[in-house]
C-alpha positions as a LaTeX table, in Angstrom:
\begin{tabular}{lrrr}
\hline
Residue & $x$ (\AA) & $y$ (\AA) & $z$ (\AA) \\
\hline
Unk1 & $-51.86$ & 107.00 & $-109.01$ \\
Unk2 & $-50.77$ & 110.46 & $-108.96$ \\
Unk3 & $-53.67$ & 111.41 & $-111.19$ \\
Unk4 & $-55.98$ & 109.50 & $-109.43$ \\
Unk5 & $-54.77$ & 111.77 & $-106.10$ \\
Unk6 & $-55.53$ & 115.08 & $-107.76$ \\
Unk7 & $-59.05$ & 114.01 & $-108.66$ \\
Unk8 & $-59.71$ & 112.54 & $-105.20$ \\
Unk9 & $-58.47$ & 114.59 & $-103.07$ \\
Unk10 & $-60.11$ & 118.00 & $-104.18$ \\
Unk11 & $-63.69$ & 116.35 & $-103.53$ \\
Unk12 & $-62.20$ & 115.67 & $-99.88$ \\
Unk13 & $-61.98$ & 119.09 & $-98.71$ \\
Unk14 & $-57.96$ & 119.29 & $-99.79$ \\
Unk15 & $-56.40$ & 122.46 & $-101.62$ \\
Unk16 & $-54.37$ & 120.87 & $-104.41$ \\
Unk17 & $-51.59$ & 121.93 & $-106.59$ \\
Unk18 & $-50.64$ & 119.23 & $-109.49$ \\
Unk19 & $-46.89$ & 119.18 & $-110.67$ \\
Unk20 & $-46.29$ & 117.20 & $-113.69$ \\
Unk21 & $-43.69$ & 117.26 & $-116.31$ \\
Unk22 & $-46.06$ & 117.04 & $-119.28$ \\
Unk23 & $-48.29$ & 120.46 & $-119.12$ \\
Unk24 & $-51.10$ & 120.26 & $-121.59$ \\
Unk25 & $-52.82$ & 116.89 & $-120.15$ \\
Unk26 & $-51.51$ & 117.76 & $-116.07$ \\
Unk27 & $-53.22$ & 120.83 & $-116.63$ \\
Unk28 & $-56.12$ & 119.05 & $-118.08$ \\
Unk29 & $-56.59$ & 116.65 & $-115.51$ \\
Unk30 & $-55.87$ & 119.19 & $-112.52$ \\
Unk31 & $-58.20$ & 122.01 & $-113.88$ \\
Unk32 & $-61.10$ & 119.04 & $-114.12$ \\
Unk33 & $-60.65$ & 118.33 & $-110.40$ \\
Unk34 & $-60.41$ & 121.74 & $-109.33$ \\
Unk35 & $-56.84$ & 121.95 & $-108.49$ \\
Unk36 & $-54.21$ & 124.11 & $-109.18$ \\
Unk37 & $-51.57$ & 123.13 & $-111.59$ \\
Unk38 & $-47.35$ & 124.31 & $-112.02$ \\
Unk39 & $-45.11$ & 122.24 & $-114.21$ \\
Unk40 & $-41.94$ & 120.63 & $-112.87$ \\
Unk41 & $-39.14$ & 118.43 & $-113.91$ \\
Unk42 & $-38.33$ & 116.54 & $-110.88$ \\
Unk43 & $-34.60$ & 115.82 & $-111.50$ \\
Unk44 & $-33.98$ & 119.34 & $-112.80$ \\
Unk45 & $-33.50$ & 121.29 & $-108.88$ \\
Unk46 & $-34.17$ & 125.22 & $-110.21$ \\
Unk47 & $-37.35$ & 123.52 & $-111.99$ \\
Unk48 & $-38.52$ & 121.81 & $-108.42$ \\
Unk49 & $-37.87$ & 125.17 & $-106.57$ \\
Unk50 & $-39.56$ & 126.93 & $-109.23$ \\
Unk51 & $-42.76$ & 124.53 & $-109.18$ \\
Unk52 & $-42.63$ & 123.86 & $-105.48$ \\
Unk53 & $-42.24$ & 127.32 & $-104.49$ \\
Unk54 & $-45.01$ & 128.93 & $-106.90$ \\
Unk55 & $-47.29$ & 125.81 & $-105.19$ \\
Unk56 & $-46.62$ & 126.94 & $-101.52$ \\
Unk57 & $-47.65$ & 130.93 & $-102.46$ \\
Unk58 & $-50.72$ & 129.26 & $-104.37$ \\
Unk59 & $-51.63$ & 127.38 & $-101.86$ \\
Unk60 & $-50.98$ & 130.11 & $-99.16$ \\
Unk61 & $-48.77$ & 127.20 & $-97.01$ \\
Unk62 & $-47.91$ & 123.95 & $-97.22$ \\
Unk63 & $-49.34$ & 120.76 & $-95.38$ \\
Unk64 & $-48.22$ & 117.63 & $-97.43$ \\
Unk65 & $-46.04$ & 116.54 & $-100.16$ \\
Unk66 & $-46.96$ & 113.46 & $-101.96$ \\
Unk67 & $-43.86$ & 112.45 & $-104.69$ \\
Unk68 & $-45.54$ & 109.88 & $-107.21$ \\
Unk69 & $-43.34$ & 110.72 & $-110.31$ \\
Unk70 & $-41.25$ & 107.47 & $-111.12$ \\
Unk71 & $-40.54$ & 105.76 & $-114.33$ \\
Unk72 & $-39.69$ & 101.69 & $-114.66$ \\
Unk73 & $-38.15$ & 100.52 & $-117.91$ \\
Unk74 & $-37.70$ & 97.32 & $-118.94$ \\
Unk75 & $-34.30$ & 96.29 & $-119.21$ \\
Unk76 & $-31.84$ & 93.12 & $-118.17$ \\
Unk77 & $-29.53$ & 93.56 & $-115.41$ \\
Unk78 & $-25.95$ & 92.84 & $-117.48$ \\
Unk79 & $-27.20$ & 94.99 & $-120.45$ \\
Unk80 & $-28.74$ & 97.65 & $-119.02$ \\
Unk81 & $-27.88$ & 100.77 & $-120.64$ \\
Unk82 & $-25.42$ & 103.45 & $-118.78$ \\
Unk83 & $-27.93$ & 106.59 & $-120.16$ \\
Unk84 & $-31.14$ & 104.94 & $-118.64$ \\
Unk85 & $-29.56$ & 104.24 & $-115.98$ \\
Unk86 & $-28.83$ & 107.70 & $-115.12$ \\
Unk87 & $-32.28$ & 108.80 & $-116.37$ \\
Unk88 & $-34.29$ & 106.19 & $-114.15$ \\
Unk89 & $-31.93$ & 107.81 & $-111.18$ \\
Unk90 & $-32.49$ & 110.98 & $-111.51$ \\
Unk91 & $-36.24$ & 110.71 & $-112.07$ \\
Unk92 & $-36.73$ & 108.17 & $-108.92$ \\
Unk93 & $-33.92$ & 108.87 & $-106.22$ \\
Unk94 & $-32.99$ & 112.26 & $-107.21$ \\
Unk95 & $-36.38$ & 113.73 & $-107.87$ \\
Unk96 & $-37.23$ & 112.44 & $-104.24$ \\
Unk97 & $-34.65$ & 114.45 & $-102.77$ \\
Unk98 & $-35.01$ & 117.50 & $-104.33$ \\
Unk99 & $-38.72$ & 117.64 & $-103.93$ \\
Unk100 & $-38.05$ & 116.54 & $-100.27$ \\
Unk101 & $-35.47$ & 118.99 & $-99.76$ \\
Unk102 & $-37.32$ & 122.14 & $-101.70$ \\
Unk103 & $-40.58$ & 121.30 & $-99.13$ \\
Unk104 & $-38.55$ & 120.43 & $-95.86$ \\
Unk105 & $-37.78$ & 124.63 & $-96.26$ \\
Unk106 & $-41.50$ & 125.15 & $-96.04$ \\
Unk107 & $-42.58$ & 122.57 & $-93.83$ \\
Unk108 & $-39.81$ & 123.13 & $-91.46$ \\
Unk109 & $-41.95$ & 125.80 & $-89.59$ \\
Unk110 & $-44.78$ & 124.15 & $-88.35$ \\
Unk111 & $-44.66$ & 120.46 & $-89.70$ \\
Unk112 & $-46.44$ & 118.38 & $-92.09$ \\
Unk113 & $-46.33$ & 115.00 & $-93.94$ \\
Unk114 & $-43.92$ & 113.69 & $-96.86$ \\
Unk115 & $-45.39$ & 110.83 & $-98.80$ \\
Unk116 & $-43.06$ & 109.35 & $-100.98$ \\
Unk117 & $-43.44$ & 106.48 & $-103.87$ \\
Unk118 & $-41.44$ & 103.52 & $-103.28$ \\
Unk119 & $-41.88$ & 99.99 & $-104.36$ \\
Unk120 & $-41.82$ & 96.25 & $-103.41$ \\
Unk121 & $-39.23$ & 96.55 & $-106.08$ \\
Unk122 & $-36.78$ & 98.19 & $-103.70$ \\
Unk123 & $-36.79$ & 95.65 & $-101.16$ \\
Unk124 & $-37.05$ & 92.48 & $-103.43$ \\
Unk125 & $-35.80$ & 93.18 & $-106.32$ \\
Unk126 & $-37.80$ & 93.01 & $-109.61$ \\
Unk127 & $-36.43$ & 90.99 & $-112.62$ \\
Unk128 & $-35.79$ & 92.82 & $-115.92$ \\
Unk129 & $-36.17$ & 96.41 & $-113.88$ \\
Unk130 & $-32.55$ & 96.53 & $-112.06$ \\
Unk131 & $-32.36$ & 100.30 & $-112.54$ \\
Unk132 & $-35.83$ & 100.63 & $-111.59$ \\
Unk133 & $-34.93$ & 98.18 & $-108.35$ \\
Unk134 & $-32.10$ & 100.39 & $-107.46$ \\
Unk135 & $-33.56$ & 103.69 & $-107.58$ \\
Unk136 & $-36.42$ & 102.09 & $-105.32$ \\
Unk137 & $-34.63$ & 100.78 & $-102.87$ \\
Unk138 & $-32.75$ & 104.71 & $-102.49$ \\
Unk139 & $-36.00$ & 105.84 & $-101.95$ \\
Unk140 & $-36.52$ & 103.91 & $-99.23$ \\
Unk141 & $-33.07$ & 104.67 & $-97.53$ \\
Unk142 & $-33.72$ & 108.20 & $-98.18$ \\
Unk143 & $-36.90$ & 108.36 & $-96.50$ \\
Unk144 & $-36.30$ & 106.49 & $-93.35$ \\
Unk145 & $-33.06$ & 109.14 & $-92.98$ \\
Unk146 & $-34.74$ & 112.02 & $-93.24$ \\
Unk147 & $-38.06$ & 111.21 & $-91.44$ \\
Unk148 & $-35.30$ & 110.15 & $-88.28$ \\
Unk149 & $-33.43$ & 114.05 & $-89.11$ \\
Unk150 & $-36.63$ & 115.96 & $-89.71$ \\
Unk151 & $-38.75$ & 114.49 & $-86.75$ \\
Unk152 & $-37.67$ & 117.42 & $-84.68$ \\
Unk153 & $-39.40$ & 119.80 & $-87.09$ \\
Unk154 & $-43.01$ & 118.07 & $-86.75$ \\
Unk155 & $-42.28$ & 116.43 & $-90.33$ \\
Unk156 & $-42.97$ & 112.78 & $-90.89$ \\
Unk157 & $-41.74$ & 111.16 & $-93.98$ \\
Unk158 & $-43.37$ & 107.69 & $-95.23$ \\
Unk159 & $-42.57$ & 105.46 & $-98.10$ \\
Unk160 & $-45.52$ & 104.56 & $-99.92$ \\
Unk161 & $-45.62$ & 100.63 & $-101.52$ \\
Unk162 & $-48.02$ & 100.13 & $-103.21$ \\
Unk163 & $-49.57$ & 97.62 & $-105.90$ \\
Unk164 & $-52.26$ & 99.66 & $-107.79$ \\
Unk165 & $-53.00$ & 98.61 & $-111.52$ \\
Unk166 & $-52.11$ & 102.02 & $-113.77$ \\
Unk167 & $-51.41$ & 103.49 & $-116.96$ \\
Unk168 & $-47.50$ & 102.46 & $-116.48$ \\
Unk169 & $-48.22$ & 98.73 & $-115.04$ \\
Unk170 & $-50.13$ & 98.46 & $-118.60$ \\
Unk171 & $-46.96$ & 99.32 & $-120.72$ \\
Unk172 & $-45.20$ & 96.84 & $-118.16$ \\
Unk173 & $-47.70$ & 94.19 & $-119.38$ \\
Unk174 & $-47.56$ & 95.09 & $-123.10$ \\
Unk175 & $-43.83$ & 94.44 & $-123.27$ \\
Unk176 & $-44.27$ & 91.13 & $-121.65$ \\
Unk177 & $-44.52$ & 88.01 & $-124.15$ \\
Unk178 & $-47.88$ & 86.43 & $-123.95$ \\
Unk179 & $-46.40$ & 83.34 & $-121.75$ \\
Unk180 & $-44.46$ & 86.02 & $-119.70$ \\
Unk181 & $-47.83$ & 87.48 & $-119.14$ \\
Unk182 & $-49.97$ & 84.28 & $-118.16$ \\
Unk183 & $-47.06$ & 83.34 & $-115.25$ \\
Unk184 & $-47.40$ & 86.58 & $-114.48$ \\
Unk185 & $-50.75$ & 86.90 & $-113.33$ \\
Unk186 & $-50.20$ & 83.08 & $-112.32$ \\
Unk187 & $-48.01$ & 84.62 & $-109.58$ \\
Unk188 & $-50.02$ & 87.93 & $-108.43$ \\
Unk189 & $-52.95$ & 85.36 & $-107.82$ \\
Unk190 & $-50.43$ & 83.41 & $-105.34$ \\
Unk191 & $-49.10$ & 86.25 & $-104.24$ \\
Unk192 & $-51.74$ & 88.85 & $-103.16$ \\
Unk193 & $-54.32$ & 87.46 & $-100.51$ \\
Unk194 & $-56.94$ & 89.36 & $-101.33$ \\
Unk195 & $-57.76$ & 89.18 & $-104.92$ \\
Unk196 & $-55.24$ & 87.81 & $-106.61$ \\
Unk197 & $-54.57$ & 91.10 & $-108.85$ \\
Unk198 & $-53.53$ & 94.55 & $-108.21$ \\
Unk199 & $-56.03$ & 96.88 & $-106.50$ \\
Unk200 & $-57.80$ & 99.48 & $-107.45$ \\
Unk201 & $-56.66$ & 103.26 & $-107.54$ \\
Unk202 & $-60.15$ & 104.73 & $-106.23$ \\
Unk203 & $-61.12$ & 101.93 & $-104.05$ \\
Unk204 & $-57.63$ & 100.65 & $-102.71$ \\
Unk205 & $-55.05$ & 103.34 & $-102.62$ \\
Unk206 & $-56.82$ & 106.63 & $-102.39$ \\
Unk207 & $-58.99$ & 106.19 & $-99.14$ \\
Unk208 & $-55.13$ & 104.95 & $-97.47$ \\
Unk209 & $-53.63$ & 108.10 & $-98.98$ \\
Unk210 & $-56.00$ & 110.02 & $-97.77$ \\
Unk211 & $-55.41$ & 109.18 & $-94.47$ \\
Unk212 & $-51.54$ & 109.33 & $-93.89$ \\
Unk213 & $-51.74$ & 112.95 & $-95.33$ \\
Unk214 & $-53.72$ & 113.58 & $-92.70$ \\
Unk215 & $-53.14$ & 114.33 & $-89.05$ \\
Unk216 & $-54.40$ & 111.33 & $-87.74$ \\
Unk217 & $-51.25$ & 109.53 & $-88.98$ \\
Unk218 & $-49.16$ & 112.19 & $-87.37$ \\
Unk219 & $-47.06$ & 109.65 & $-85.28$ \\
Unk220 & $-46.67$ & 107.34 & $-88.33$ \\
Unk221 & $-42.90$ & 107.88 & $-89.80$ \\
Unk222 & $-39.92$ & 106.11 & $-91.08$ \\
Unk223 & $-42.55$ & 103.36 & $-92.67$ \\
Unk224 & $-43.04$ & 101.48 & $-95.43$ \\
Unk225 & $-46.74$ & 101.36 & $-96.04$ \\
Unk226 & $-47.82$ & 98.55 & $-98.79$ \\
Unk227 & $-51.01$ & 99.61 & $-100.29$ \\
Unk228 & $-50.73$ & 95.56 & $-101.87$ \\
Unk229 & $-53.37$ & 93.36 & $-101.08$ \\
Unk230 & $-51.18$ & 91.62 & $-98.80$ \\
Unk231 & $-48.39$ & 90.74 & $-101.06$ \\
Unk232 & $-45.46$ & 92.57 & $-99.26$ \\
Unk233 & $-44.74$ & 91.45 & $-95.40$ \\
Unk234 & $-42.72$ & 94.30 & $-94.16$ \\
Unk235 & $-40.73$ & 93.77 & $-90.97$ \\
\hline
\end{tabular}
């Protein structure tokens, strides 16, 4: 989804700057849009600054920050392992705050939008992905704290939800056993309204993204906004 982003929003009129942990293919894929590229490890804080920092001079400001990195491993509740635990966290709940926290210091000024990647998962729970769960569901109490502390500035803050079929939802599917698999999509069909799978990044999710970075959605904050087909009823 985050790739999908870069090569979007270029063509939309945005000035872009990719951060991803692996250089050689973020570069790839940013350079091919016409964006601007820094590498970053999001649970690492001098890295963020570093990245985030470099980004805002590139970019001669700062508007929006959209955090899509996130990892979900499969792994049972009661054996879930103390190291990817910690790993999971720090990629999903810490990596939110520090990117948050290095671009509140440049947004403060004159405002701007925080998009950050949540999940169903953190409101309902997701079976085999406790760690991944967990982390979620910080994200979500993260964002709607800060988007109530950093109204004052002109910053919202939004939790994105969404259900977009991607590189990672493919692994997810390749470690499922082949009658694992068929309830599976047994269940998204029940579940999601409107097609009965998970959307599409360039149809679905982009054209929504697009608009909550923009200005129009400047009273929007504090939300969860499920980019699902239908499948998650937020109250």
């Amino acid at each position: 989804m985050g790739e999908g982003i870069v090569r979007a929003f270029p063509a939309l009129g945005a000035s872009v700057v990719s951060l991803d942990l692996v250089e050689e293919s973020g570069r790839a894929v940013a350079e091919a849009a016409g964006a601007s590229f820094q590498q970053v490890d999001v649970s690492d804080q001098s890295s963020v600054d570093h990245a985030i920092d470099a980004a805002v001079e590139t970019l001669g400001g700062l508007d929006v920050l959209i955090h899509a990195a996130g990892i979900a491993p499969l792994a049972p509740s009661e054996s879930t392992p103390l190291d990817l635990w910690n790993t999971v966290m720090a990629i999903n709940a810490t990596g939110t705050m520090l990117t948050n926290q290095t671009a509140f210091r440049h947004l403060k000024v004159d405002g701007g939008a925080i998009l950050n990647f949540a999940s169903a998962a953190g409101l309902e729970g997701l079976p085999q992905k406790a760690a991944y769960s967990a982390s979620k569901g910080a994200v979500l109490a993260w964002t709607r704290t800060v988007a109530a502390e950093w109204g004052q500035y002109g910053i919202t803050v939004n939790a994105i939800a969404p259900a977009i079929w991607t590189p990672m939802y493919d692994i997810t599917r390749s470690e499922m056993p082949a009658e694992q698999l068929v309830q599976h999509d047994a269940i998204l069909a029940q579940r999601i309204p409107i097609g009965g799978r998970l959307g599409d990044i360039t149809r679905d999710f982009v054209p929504v993204m697009a608009f909550y970075a923009s200005e129009g959605a400047g009273f929007v904050t504090g939300q969860t906004i499920s980019i699902d087909g239908g499948a998650l009823k937020v109250r």
